[in-house]
C-alpha positions as a Markdown table, in Angstrom:
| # | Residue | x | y | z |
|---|---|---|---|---|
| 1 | Unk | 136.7 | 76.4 | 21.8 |
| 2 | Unk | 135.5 | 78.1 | 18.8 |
| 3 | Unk | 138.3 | 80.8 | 18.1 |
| 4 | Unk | 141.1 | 79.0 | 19.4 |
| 5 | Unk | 141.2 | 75.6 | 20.4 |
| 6 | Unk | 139.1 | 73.7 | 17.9 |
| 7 | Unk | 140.7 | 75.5 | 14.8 |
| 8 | Unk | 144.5 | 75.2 | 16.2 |
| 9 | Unk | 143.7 | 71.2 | 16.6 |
| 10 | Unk | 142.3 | 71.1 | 12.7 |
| 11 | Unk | 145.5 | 73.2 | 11.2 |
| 12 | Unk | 147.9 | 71.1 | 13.6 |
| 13 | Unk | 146.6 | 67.8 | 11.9 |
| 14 | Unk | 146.4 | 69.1 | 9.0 |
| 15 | Unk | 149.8 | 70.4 | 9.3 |
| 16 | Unk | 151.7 | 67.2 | 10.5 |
| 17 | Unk | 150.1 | 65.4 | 7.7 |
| 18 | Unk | 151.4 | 66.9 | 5.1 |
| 19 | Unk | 155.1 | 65.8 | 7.3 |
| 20 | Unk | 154.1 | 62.1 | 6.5 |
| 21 | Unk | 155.9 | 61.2 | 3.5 |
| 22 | Unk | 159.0 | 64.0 | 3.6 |
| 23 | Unk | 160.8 | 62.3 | 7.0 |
| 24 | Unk | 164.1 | 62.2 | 5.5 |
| 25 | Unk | 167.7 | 61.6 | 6.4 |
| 26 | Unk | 171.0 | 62.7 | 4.9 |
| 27 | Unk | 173.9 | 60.8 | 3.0 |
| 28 | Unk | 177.3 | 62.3 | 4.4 |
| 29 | Unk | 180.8 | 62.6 | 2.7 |
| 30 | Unk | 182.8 | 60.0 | 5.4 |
| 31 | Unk | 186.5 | 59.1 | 5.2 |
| 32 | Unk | 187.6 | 55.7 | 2.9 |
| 33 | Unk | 185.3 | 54.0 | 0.2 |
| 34 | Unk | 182.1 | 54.3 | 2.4 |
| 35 | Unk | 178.8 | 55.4 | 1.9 |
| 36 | Unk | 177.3 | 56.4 | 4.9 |
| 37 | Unk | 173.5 | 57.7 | 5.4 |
| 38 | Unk | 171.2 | 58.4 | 8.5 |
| 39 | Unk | 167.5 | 57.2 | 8.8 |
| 40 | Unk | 164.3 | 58.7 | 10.7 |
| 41 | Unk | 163.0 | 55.8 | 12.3 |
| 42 | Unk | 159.9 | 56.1 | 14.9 |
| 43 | Unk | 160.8 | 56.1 | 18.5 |
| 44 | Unk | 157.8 | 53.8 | 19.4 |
| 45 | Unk | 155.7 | 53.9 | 21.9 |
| 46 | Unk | 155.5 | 57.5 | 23.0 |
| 47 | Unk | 153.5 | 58.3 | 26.6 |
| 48 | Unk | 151.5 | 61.6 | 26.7 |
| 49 | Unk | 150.6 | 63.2 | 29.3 |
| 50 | Unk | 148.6 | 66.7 | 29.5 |
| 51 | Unk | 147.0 | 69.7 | 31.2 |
| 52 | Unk | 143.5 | 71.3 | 31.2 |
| 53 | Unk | 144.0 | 74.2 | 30.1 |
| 54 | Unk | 143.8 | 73.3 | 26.4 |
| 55 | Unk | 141.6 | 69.9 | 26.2 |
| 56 | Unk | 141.5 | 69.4 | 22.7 |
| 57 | Unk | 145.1 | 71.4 | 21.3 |
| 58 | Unk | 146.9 | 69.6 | 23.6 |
| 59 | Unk | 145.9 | 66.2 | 22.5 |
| 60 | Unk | 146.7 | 67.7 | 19.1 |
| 61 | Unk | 150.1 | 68.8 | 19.6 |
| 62 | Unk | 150.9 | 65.1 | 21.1 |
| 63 | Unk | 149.1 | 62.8 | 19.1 |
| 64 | Unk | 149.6 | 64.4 | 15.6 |
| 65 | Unk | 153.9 | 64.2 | 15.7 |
| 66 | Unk | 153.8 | 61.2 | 17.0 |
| 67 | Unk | 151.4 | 59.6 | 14.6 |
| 68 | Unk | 152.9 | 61.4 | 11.6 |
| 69 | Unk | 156.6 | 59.6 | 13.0 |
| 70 | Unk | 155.0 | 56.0 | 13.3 |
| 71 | Unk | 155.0 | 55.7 | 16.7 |
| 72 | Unk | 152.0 | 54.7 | 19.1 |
| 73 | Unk | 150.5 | 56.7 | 21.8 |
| 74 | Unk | 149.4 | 55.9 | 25.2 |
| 75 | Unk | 147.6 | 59.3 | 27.0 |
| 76 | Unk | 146.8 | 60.3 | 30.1 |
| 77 | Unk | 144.7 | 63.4 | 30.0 |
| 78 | Unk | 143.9 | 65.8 | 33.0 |
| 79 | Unk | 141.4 | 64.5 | 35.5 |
| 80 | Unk | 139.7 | 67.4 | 35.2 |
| 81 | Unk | 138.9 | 67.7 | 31.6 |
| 82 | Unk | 139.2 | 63.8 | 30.0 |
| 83 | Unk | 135.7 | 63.7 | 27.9 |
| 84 | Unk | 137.2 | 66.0 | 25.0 |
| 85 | Unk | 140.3 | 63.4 | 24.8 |
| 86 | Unk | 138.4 | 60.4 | 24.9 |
| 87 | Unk | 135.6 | 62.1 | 22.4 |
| 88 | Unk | 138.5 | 62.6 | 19.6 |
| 89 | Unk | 139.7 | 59.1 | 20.7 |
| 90 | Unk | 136.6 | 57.6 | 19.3 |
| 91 | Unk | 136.8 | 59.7 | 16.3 |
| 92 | Unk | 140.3 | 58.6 | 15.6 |
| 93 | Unk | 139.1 | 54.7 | 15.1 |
| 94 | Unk | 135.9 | 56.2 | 12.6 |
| 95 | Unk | 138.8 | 58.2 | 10.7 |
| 96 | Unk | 140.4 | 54.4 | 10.4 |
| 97 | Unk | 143.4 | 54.6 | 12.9 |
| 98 | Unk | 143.5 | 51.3 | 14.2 |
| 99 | Unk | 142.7 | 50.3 | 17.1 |
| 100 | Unk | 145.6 | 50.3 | 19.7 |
| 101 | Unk | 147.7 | 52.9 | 17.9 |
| 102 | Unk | 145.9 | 55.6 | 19.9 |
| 103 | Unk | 145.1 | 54.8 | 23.8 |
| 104 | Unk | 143.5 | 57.0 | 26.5 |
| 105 | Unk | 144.5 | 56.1 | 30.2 |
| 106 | Unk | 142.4 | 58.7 | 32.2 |
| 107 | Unk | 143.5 | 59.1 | 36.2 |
| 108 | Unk | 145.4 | 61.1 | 37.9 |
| 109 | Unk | 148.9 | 61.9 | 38.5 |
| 110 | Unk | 150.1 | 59.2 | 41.3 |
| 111 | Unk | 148.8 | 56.4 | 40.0 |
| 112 | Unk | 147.9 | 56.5 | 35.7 |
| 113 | Unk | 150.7 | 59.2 | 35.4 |
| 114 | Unk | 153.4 | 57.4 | 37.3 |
| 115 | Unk | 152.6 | 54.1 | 35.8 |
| 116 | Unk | 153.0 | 55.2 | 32.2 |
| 117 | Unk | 156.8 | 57.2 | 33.3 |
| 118 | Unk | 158.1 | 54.4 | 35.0 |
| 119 | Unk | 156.6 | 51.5 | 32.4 |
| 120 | Unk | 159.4 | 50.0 | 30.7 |
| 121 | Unk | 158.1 | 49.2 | 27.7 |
| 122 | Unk | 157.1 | 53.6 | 27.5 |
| 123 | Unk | 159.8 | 55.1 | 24.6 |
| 124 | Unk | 159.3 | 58.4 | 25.4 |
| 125 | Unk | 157.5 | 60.7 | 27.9 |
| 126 | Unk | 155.6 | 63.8 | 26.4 |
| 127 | Unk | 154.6 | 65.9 | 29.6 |
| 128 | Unk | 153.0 | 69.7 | 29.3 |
| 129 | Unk | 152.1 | 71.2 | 32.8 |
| 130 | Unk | 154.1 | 72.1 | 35.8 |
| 131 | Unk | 158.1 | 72.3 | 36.5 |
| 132 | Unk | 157.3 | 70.7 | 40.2 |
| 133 | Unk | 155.5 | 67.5 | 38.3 |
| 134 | Unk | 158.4 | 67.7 | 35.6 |
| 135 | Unk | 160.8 | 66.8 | 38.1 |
| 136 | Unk | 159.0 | 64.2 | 39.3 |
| 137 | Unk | 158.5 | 62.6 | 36.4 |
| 138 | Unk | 162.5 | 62.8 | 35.2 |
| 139 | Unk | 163.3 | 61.3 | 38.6 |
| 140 | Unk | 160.7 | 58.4 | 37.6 |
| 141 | Unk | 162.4 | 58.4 | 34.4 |
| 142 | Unk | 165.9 | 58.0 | 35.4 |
| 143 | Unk | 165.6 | 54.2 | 35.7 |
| 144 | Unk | 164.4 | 53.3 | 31.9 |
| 145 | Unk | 166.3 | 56.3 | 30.4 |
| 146 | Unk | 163.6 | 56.9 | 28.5 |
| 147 | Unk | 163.3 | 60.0 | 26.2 |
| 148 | Unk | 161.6 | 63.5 | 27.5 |
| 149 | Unk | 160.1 | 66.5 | 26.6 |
| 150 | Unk | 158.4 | 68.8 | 28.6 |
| 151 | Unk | 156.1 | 71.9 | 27.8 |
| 152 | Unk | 156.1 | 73.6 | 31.2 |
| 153 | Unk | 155.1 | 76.8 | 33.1 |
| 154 | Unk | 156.3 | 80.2 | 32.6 |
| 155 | Unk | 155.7 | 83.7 | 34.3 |
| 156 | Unk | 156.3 | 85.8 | 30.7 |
| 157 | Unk | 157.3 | 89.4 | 30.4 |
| 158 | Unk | 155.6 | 91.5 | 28.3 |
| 159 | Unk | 157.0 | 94.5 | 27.3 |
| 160 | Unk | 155.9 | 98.0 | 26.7 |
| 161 | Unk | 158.0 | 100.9 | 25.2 |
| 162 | Unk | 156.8 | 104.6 | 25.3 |
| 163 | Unk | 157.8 | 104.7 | 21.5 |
| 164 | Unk | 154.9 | 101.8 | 20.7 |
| 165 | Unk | 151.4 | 101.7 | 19.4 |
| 166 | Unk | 149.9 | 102.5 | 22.6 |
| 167 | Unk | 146.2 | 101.6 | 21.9 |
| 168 | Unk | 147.6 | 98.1 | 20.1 |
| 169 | Unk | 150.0 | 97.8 | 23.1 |
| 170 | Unk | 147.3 | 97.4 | 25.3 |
| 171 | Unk | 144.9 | 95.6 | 23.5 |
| 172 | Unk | 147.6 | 93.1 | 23.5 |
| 173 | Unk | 148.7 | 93.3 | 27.0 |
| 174 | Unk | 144.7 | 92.6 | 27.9 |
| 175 | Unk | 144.2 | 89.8 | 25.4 |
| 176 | Unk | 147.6 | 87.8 | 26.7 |
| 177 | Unk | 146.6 | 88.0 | 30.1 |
| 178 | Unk | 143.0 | 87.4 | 30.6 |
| 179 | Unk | 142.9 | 84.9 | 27.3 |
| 180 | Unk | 141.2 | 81.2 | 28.7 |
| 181 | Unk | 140.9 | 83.5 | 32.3 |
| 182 | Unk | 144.4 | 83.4 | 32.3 |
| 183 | Unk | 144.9 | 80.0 | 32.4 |
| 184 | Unk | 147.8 | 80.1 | 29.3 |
| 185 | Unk | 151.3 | 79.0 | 30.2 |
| 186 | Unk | 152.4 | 81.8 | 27.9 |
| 187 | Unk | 150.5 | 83.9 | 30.0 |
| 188 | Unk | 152.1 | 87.8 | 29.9 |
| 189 | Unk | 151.7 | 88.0 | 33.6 |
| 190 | Unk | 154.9 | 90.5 | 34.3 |
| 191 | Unk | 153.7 | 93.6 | 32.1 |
| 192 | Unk | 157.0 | 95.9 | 32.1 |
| 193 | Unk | 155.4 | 99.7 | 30.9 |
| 194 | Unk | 158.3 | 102.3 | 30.6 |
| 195 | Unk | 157.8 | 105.1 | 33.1 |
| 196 | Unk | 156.7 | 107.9 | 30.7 |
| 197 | Unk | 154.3 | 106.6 | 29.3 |
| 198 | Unk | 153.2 | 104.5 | 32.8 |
| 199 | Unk | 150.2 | 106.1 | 33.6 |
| 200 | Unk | 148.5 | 106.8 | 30.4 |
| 201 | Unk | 149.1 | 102.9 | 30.1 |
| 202 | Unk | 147.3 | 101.6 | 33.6 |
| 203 | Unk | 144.7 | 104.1 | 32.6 |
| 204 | Unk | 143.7 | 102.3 | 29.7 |
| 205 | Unk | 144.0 | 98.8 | 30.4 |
| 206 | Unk | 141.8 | 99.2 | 33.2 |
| 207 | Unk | 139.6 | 100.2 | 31.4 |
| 208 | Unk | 139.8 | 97.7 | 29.1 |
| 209 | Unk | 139.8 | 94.9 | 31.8 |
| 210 | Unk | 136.7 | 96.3 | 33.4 |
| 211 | Unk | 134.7 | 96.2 | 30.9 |
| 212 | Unk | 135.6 | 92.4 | 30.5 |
| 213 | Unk | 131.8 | 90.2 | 30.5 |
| 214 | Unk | 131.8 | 87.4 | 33.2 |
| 215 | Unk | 128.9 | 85.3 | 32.7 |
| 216 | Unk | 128.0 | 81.8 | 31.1 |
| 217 | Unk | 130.8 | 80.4 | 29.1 |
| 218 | Unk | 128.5 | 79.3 | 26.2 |
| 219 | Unk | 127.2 | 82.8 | 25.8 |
| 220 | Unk | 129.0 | 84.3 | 22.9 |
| 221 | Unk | 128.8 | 87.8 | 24.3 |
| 222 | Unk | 130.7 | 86.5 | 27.7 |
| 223 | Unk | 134.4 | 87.1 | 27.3 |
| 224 | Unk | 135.7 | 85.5 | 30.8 |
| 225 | Unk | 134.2 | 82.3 | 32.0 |
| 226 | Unk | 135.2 | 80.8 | 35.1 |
| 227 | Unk | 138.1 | 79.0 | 36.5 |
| 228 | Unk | 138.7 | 74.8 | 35.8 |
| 229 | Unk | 137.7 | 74.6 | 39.6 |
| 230 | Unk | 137.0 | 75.8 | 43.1 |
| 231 | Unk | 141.0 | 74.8 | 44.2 |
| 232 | Unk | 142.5 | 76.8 | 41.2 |
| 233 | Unk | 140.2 | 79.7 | 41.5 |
| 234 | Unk | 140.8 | 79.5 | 45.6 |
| 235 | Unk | 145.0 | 79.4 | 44.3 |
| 236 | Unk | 144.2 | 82.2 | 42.5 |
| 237 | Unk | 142.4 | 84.7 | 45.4 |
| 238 | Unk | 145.3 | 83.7 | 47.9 |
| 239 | Unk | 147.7 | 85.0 | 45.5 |
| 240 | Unk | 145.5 | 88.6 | 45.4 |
| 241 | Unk | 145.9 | 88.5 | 48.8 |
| 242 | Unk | 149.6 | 88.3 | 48.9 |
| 243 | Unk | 149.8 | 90.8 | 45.8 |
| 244 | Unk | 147.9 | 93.2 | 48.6 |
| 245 | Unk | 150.0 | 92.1 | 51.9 |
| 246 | Unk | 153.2 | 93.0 | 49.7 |
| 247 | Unk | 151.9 | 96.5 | 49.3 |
| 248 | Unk | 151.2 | 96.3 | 45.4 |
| 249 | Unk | 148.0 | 98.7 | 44.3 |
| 250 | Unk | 145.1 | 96.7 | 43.4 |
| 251 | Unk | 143.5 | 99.1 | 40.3 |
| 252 | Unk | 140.7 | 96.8 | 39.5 |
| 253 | Unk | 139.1 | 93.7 | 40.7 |
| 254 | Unk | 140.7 | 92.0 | 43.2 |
| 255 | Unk | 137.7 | 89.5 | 44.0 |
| 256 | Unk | 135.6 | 86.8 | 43.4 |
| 257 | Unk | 133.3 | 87.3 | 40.5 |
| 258 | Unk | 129.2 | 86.3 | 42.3 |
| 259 | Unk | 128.5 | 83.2 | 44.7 |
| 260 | Unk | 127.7 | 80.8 | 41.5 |
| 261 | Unk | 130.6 | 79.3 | 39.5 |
| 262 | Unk | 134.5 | 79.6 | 39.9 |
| 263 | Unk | 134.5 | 83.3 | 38.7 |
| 264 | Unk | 137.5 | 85.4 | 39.5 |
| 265 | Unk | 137.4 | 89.5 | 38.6 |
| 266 | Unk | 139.9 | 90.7 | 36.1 |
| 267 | Unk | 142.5 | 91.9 | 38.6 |
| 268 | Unk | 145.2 | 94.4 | 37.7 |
| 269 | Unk | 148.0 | 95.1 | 40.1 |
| 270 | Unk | 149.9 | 98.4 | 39.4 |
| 271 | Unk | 153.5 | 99.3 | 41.0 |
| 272 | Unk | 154.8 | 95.5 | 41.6 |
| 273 | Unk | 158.4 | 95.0 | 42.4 |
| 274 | Unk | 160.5 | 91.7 | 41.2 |
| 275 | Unk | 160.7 | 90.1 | 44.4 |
| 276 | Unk | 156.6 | 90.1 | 45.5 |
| 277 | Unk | 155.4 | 86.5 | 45.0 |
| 278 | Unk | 152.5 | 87.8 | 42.3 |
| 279 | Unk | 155.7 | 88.5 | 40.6 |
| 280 | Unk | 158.0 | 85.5 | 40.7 |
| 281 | Unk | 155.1 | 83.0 | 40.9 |
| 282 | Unk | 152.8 | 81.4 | 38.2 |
| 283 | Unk | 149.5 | 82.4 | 39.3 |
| 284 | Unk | 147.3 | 80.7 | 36.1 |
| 285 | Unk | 144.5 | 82.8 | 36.4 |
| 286 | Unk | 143.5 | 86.5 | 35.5 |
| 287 | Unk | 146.4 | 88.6 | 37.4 |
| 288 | Unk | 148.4 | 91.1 | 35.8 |
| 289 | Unk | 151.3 | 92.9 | 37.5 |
| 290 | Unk | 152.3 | 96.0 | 36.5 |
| 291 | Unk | 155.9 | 97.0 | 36.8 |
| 292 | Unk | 157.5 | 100.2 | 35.3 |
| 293 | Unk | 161.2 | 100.5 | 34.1 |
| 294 | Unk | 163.4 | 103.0 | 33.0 |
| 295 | Unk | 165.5 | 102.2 | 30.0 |
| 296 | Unk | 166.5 | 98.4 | 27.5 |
| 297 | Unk | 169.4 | 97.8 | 30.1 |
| 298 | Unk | 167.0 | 97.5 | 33.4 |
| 299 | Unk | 163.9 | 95.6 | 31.8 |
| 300 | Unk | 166.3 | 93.0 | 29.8 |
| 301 | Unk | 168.1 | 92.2 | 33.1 |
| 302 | Unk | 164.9 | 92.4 | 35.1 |
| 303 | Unk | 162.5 | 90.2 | 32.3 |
| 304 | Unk | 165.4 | 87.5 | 32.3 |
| 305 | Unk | 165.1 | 87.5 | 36.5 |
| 306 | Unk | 163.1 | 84.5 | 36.5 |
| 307 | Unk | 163.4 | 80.5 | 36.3 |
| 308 | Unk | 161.2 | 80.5 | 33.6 |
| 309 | Unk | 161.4 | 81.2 | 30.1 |
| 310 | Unk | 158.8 | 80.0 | 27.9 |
| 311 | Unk | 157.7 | 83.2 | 26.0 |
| 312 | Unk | 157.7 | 87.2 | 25.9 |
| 313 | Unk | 156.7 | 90.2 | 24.0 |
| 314 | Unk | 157.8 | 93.3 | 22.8 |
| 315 | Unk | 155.4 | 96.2 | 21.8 |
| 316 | Unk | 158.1 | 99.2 | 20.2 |
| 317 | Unk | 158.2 | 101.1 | 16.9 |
| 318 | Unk | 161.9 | 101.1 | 16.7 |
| 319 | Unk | 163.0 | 97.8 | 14.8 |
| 320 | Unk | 166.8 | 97.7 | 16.3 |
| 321 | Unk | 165.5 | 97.5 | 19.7 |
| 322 | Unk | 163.2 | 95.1 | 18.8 |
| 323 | Unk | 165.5 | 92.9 | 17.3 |
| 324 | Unk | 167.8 | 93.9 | 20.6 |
| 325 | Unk | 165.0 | 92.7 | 23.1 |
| 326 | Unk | 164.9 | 89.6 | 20.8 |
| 327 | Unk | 168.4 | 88.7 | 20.7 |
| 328 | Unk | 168.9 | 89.3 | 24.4 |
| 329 | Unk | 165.8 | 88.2 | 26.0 |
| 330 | Unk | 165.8 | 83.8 | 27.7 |
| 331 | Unk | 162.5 | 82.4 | 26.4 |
| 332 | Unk | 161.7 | 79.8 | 23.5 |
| 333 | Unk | 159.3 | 82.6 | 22.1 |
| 334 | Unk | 159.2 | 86.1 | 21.4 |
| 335 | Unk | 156.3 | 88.1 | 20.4 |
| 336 | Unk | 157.3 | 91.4 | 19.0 |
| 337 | Unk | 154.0 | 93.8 | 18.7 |
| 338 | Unk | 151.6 | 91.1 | 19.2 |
| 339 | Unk | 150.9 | 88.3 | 21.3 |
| 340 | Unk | 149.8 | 84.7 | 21.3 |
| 341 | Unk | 150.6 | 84.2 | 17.7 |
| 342 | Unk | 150.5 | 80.3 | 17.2 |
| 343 | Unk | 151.0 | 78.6 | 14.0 |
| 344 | Unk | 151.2 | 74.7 | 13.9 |
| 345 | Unk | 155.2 | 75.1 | 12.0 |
| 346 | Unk | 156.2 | 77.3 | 14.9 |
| 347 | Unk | 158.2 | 75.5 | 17.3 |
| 348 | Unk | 157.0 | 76.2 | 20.8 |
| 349 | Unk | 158.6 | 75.5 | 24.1 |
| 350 | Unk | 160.9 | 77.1 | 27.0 |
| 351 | Unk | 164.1 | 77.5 | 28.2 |
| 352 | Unk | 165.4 | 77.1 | 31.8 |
| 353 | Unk | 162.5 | 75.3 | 33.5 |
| 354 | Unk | 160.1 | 76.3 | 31.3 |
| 355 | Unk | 161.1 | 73.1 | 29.5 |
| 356 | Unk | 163.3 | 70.3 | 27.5 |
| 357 | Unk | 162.6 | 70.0 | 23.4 |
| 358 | Unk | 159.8 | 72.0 | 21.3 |
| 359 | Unk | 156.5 | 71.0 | 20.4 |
| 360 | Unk | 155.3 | 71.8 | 16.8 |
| 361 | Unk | 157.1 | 72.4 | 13.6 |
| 362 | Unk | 159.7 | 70.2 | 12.6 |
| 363 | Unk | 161.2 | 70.4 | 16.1 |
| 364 | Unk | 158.1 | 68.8 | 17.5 |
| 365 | Unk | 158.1 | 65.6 | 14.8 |
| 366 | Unk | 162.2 | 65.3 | 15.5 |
| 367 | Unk | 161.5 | 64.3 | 19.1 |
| 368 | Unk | 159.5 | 61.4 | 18.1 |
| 369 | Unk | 162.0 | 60.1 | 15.8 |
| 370 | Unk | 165.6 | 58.1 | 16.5 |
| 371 | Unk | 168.2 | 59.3 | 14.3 |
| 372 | Unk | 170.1 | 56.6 | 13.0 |
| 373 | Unk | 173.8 | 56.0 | 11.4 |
| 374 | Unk | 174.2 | 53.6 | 8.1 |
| 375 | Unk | 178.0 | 53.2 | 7.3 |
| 376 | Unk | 178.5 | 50.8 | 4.3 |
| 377 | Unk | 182.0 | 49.6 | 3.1 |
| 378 | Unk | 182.0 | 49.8 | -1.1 |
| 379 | Unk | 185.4 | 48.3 | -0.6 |
């Protein structure tokens, strides 16, 4: 809350502000005696709906487009977390938005969810969470035609060339995984580490994750809290126990963390192959698999094996193969020698199913806008 999601939420207003009076459109050159010019108008009323993972962000990177476009917002937060949503909800009228240009619906999926897709007097749907609810809200969709975005899962490679930074390489392999307990959908859960320098590499990031404190989340000295709650972290052990049924080498953790609390041990698998389910699937907790490769031919082919495609990294010293693994990797971002860089003018989103449109930037405020087409004749 204090490094990350708090901050991100005051830059991303602050940010999207300063887009309130410069929504322009163009005059273009048309055939005949015609002037011709296209408007930015608001899309209207724009349905929100969000994960837990983020509580306060993700009410940022919804409300703060759409307010700086004109439209009004109806959200439905995650039923696990809806008090943060509801807290800036109230702040929002003492700020002097008026009332019923921001509303909270919380509930869950079935029944607040599916009421606000299928309304027909909903504009747009703004969804962040998972591909299989994506679908079902496009088929909800279908019958208003309404406008969609979606910010969705991912399972993100990251990596690792023998010619990087070694020490920064895995400071930022440790940091992209276990960040939030690993509950990022930018999460760089498929570490790729080239062969020679393999070893050295597992080495140090377990030693890196094991020294990882689990404890009380409002400790500062505790760097892992626990899960949201007992069915993710119980998702979260099954998938340790397929990682070990498909014969992948458990180098640390592996476990629940005590009896008290949803705590899961920083886990690190080593020698994963591209077809073991810790591998295709998005886990969303604190699993890394480790998968060495030989040379920029295999790991681009092997990265891009995937549905998903909402972010990866690169950690080399050699800036043509950086620029290479950027051109040729699928995924809306790509992290070269760092990781989990965010900045509210960066857009952000996926390809393939790891989503439809960009949030933030001024992608993010063009999906709550209608573009529209003024042809005058001056005959």
């Amino acid at each position: 809350s204090r490094a990350a999601d708090l901050p991100l939420v005051i830059d991303c207003l602050r940010y999207y502000a300063g887009w309130a009076d410069k929504i322009e459109g163009t005059t273009i050159p048309i055939r005949g005696n015609h002037f011709c010019y296209t408007r930015r108008e608001p899309l209207g009323v724009a349905g929100q709906i969000i994960p837990w993972n983020f509580p306060l962000l993700m009410v940022a990177w919804k409300w703060a487009p759409a307010l700086t476009a004109g439209c009004t917002i109806v959200m439905k937060p995650a039923e696990q977390t809806p008090l943060s949503c509801l807290r800036l909800a109230e702040l929002s009228l003492e700020a002097g938005i008026p009332p019923g240009v921001i509303n909270v619906i919380p509930g869950y999926g079935p029944t607040a969810g599916a009421a606000l897709v299928k309304h027909p007097d909903v504009d747009k749907i703004a969804f962040t969470g998972e591909d299989a609810t994506a679908k079902i809200i496009m088929a909800d969709a279908a019958a208003t035609l309404k406008r969609l975005t979606f910010e969705l899962g991912g399972k993100s490679p990251n990596v690792v060339f023998a010619d990087c930074d070694l020490d920064a390489a895995v400071a930022g392999a440790e940091f992209g995984l276990f960040f939030n307990q690993g509950q990022c959908c930018c999460a760089g859960s498929r570490l790729f580490v080239e062969e020679s320098v393999h070893e050295e590499f597992v080495a140090k990031i377990v030693e890196k994750a094991a020294a990882r404190k689990l404890g009380d989340p409002l400790n500062p000295e505790t760097t892992q809290g626990p899960q949201v709650d007992q069915a993710q972290m119980e998702k979260i052990l099954s998938y340790i126990q397929k990682g070990n049924a498909a014969g992948a080498k458990c180098v640390t953790g592996g476990s629940r963390f005590g009896s008290k609390g949803y705590f899961v041990e920083p886990t690190i698998f080593d020698h994963v192959t591209d077809e073991m389910p810790i591998a295709t699937d998005e886990i969303f907790g604190p699993v890394l698999s480790i998968l060495p490769f030989k040379n920029v031919e295999e790991v681009v082919a092997r990265a891009n094996n995937t549905h998903f495609g909402l972010a990866a990294a690169v950690w080399t010293s050699d800036v043509k193969k950086a620029h290479l693994m950027a051109d040729r990797i699928k995924a809306g971002t790509v992290w070269v020698n760092c990781y989990d860089v965010f900045d509210a003018a960066a857009p952000f989103g996926g390809f393939k199913r790891s989503g439809i449109g960009r949030e933030l930037g001024a992608a993010g405020l063009a999906s709550y806008t209608e573009l529209k087409t003024v042809t005058m004749n001056l005959d």
